[in-house]
C-alpha positions in Angstrom: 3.3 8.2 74.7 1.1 7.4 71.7 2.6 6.1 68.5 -0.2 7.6 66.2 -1.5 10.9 65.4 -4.4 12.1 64.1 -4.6 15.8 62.4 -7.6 18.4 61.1 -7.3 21.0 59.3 -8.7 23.9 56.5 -8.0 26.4 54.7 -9.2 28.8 52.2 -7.1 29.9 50.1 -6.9 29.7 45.8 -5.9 26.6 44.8 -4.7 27.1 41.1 -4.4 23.0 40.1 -6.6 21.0 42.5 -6.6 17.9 40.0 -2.5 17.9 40.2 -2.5 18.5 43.9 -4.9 15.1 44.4 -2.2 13.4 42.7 0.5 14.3 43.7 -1.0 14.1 47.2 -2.5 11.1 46.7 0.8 9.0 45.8 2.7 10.7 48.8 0.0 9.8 51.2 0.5 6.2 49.9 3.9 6.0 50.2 4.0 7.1 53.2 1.2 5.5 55.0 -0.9 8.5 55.8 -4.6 7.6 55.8 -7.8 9.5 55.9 -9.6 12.0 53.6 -8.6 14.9 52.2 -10.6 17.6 50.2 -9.0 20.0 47.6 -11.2 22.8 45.5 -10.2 25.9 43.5 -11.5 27.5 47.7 -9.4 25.5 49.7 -8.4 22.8 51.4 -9.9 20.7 54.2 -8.7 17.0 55.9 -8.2 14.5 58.4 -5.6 12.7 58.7 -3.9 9.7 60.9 -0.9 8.4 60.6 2.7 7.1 62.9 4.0 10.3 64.6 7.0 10.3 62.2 5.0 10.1 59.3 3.0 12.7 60.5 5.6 15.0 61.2 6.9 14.3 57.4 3.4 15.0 56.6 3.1 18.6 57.8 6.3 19.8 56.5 5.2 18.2 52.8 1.9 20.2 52.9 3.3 23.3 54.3 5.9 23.1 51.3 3.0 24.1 49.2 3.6 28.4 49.1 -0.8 28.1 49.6 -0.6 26.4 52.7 2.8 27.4 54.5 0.8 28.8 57.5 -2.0 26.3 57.4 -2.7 25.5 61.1 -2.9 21.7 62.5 -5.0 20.3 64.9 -3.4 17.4 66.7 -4.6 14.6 68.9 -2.4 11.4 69.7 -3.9 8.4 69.2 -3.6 4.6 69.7 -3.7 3.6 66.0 -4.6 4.9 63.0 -8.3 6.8 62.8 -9.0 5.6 58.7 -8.4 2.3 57.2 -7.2 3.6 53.9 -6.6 7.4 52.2 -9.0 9.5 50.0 -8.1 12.4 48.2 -10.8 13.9 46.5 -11.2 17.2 44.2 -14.7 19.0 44.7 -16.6 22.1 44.1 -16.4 22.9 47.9 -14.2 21.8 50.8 -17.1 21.5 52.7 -20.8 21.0 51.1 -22.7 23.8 51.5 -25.3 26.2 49.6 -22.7 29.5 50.4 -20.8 29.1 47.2 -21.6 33.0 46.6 -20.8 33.9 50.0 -17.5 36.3 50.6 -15.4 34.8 53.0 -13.5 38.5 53.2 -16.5 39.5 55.4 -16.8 36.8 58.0 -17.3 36.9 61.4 -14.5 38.2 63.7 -12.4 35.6 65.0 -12.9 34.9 68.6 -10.1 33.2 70.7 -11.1 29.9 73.2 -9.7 32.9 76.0 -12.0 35.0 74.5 -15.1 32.8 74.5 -14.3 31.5 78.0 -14.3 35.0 79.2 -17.8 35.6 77.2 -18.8 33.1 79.8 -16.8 34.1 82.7 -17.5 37.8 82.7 -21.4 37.3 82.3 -21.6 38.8 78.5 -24.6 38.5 76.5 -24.3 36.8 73.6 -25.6 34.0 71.8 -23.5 31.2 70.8 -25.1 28.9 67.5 -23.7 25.6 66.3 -23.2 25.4 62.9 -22.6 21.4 63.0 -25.4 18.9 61.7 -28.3 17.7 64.9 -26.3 14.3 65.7 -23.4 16.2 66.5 -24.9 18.8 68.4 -26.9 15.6 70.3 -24.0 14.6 71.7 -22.2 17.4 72.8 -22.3 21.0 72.4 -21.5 24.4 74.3 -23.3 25.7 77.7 -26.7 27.3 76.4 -25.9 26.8 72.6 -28.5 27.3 70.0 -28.4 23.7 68.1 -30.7 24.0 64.7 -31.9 21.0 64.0 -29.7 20.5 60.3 -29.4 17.3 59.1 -26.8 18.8 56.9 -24.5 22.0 56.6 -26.6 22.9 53.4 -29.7 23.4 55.5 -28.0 26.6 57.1 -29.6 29.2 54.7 -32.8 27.9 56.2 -32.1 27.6 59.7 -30.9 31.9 59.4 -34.8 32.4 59.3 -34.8 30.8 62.7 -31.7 33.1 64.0 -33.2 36.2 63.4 -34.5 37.5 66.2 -30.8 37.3 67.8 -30.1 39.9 64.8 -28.7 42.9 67.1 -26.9 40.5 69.4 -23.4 39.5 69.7 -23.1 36.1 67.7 -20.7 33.4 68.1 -20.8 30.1 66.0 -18.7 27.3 66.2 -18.2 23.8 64.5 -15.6 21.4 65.1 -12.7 22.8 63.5 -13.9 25.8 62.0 -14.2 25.2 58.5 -18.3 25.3 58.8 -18.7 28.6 60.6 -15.9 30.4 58.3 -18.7 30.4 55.6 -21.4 30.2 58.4 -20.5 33.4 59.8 -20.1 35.2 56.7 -23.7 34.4 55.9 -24.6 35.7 59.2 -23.0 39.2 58.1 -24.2 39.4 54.4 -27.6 38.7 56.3 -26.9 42.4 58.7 -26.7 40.5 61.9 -24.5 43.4 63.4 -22.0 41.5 65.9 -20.8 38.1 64.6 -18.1 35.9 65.8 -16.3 32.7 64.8 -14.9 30.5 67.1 -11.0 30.2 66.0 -10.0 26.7 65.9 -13.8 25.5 66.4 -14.5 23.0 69.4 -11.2 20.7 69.1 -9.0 23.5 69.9 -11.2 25.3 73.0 -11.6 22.0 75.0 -8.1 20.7 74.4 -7.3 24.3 76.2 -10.5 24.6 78.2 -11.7 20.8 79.4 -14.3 20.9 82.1 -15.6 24.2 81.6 -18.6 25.0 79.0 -18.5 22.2 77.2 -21.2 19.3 77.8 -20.8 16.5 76.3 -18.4 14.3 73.8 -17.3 15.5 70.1 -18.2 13.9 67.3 -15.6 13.2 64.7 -15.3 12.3 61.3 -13.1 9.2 61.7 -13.2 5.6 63.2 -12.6 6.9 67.0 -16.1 8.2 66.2 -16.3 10.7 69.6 -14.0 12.3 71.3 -14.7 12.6 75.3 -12.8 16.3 76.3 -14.3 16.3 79.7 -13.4 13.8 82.9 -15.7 15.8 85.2 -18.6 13.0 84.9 -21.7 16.0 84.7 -19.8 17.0 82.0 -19.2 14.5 80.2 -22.2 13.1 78.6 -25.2 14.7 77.8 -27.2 12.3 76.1 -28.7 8.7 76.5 -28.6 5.5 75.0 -31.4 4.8 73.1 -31.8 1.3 74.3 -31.4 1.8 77.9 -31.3 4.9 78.4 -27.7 5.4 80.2 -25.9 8.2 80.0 -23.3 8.1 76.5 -22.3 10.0 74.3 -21.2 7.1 71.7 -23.3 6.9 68.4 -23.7 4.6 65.5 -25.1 4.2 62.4 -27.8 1.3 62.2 -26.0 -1.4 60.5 -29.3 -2.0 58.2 -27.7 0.3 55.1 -31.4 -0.1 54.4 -32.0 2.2 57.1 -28.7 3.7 58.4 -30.5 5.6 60.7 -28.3 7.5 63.4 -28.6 6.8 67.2 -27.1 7.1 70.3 -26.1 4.0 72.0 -23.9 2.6 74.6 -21.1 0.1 74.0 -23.1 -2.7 76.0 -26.1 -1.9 74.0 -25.2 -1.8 70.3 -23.6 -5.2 70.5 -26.6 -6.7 72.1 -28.9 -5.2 69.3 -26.1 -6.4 66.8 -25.1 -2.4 65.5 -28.9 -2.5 64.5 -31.9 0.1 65.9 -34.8 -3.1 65.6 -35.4 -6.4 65.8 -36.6 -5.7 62.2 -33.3 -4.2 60.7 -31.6 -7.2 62.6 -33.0 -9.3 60.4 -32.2 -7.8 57.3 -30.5 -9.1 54.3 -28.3 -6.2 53.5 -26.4 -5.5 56.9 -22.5 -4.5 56.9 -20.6 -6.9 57.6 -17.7 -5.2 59.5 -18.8 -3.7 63.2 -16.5 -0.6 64.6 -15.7 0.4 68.0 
């Protein structure tokens, strides 16, 4: 058994003192060696989190204490050591960026079940199912047949509606990681008249823990210092993209180590030490590299 945890989680809900919460959070996080980021806005909540498996199990309990968030679900995954290197708490105008500020959340998209979606599949249903997670993640990894707009962020999904409707009279799933994306996503959707919208409850993390080896291609990209998750062991399913320096089948990504450049690519392990975490021979040789590598 692992001796770490890692856990995700949202959720909307009116926050009355987000500024107190980060404090008080903040300090109890420390004390108890929980690390990661959390988000906290009049809207909501929205984290991840590592931390021992005692800790963590203090952890829950302290947040669920808060009458807001005593049926706040968790997301777990064990893991070998802790996913941060230190803990943010942070008070924003949104728990997730976005331009759906003015969106109602009390019209979303139905929820849809990973039993539900998997018999979407099974059964031969039409429907189209839309990623509402930026194009790096959806590079490495998304669901059979998905529609992947090409966002570099989640504030780009206003635009990317003008794409989706054509699909207007069809039955609409959308999905992100955890679900706190295609909660707004989907509501947008609706306020736009698409007529039969979905959201995937508990986004990706919880449909392939239930559901590996099925419809989803490909590895997860996370938030944290794991970086990607790998679901599937069923090798066609497991990666879906290519290294960019050799072109072998990965689903591992990093960010060029020139911050000059930063630019995202997908890379195997063997590869991005050889090219030193860096995209060129050019960005190799630059002046203002990181100094710490990860994975």
């Amino acid at each position: 058994m692992k001796e770490y945890s890692v856990l995700l989680f949202y959720k909307y809900v009116d926050v009355e003192n987000p500024e107190q919460f980060m404090t008080d959070h903040l300090e109890w996080c420390s004390a108890n060696d929980i690390r990661g980021r959390v988000f906290i806005a009049c809207e909501g909540i929205n984290g991840t989190v590592s931390g021992r498996l005692e800790s963590i199990s203090r952890y829950k309990l302290n947040l669920k204490a808060y009458p807001e968030f005593e049926d706040i679900i968790f997301k777990e995954d064990e893991a070998e050591e802790h996913a941060f290197e230190r803990i943010h708490v942070r008070v924003k105008k949104e728990i997730v960026n976005s331009s759906l500020s003015g969106t109602s959340l009390k019209n979303g998209g139905k929820r849809l079940s990973p039993e539900q979606l998997l018999e979407f599949y099974e059964s031969g249903k039409d429907f189209i199912i839309v990623d509402a997670r930026n194009w790096y993640e959806s590079k490495i990894g998304h669901f059979k047949n998905a529609v992947t707009p090409p966002m570099k962020n989640f504030r780009e999904w206003k635009n990317m509606v003008n794409g989706l409707k054509k699909y207007k009279d069809k039955t609409i799933v959308t999905y992100c990681t955890g679900g706190v994306r295609c909660e707004k996503a989907s509501a947008y959707l609706v306020e736009q008249g698409f007529k039969d919208v979905y959201q995937l409850d508990g986004g990706i993390v919880t449909y392939t823990k239930k559901f590996p080896d099925t419809y989803w291609e490909g590895g997860v990209f996370v938030f944290d210092e794991r970086r990607v998750v790998d679901p599937n062991t069923e090798q066609k399913l497991k990666y879906i993209s290519n290294c960019y320096f050799c072109g072998e089948p990965t689903s591992y990504y990093i960010n060029c180590h020139n911050q000059d450049c930063d630019k995202i690519i997908v890379s195997c392990h063997k590869c991005k030490v050889e090219n030193e975490y860096c995209c060129s021979d050019a960005c190799r040789k630059s002046g203002n590299k990181r100094d710490r590598y990860y994975g």
